[in-house]
N, C-alpha and C positions, 0 to 999 in steps of 0.2 A: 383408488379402491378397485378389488375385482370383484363381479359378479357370483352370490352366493345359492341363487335359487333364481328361477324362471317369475318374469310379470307375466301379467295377463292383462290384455286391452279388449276393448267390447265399445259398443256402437252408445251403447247407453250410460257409462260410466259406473253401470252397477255392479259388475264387475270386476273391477279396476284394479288391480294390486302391486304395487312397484317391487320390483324385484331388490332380492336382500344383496348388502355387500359388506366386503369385509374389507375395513381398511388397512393399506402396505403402508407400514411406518416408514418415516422418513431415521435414519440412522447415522453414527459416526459424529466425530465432535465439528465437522463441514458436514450438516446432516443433505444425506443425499440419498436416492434409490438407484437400481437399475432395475430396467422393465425391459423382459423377453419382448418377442415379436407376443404383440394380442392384445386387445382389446380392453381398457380400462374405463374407470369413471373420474372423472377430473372435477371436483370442485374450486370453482374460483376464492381467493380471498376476498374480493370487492364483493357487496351485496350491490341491487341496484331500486328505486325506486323511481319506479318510470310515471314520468307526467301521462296524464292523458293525451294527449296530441305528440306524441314519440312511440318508436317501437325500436327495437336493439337486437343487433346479432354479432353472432361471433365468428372471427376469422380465423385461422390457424397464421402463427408469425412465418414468416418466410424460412427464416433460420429451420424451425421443425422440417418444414416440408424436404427442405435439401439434405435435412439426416434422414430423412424415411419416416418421418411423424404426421399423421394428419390429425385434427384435431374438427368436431362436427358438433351443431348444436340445434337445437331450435331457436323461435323466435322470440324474444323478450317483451312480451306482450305489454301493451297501453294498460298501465295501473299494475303491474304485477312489481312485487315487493317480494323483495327475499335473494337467496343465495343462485349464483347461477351456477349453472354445472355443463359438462361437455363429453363427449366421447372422443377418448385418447386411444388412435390405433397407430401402432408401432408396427411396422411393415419392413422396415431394416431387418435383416434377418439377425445384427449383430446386438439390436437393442437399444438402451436410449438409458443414458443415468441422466438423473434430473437431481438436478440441488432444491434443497427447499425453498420455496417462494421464487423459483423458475419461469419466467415469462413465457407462457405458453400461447397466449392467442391475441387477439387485439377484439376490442368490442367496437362496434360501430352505430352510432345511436341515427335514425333518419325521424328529421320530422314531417308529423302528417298534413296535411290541407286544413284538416278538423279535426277536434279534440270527439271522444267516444265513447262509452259507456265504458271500456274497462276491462281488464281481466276478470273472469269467473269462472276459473279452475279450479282444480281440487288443492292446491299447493298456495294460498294466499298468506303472505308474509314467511313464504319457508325457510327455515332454519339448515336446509341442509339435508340433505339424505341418512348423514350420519345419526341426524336428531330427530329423524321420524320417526 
């Protein structure tokens, strides 16, 4: 997806408005994209449901990195449910074609000492950026 309008973050979440995007189809009967040098949104296929005593992050695959791909995320919070997503920067100046369902990062889950009270975001069980 590319970014279609500006978020806005604030201290109190009141706020808050995630910024709009529009999604770049995947095309061709080998459906696949190419993406210029710049900055995307990358939804994963996996959703994840995290226990309370774990938290999850995302790593960019190697392969990316050595074509000029990074791949960035936050943290997959103890009790958050739902889709993850990541920012896809394309620093190659030649670009990056991606086939559909493309292995782009690796998730890495660490467990904790003690289990926690939980995610309480604004985003509980999210669907997706596309479905907000």
């Amino acid at each position: 997806m590319r970014w279609s309008t500006p978020g806005t973050i604030d201290f109190t979440n009141r706020f808050r408005a995630t910024a709009k995007t529009d999604i770049i189809p995947f095309t061709g009967t080998l459906p696949q994209l190419h993406l210029d040098r710049g900055d995307y949104l990358v939804e994963f296929n996996e959703t994840v449901d995290m226990p309370l005593n774990f938290m999850g992050q995302v790593f960019v695959r190697s392969s990316l990195g050595r074509s000029g791909i990074n791949v960035s995320a936050g943290v997959m919070d103890s009790g958050y449910k739902g889709v993850v997503s990541a920012m896809l920067q394309v620093v190659n100046p030649h670009g990056i074609t991606l086939h559909e369902g493309a292995r782009l990062a690796q998730m890495v889950f660490q467990e904790m000492s003690e289990d926690v009270e939980g995610y309480d975001g604004v985003y509980p069980g999210a669907g997706g950026l596309t479905g907000l």
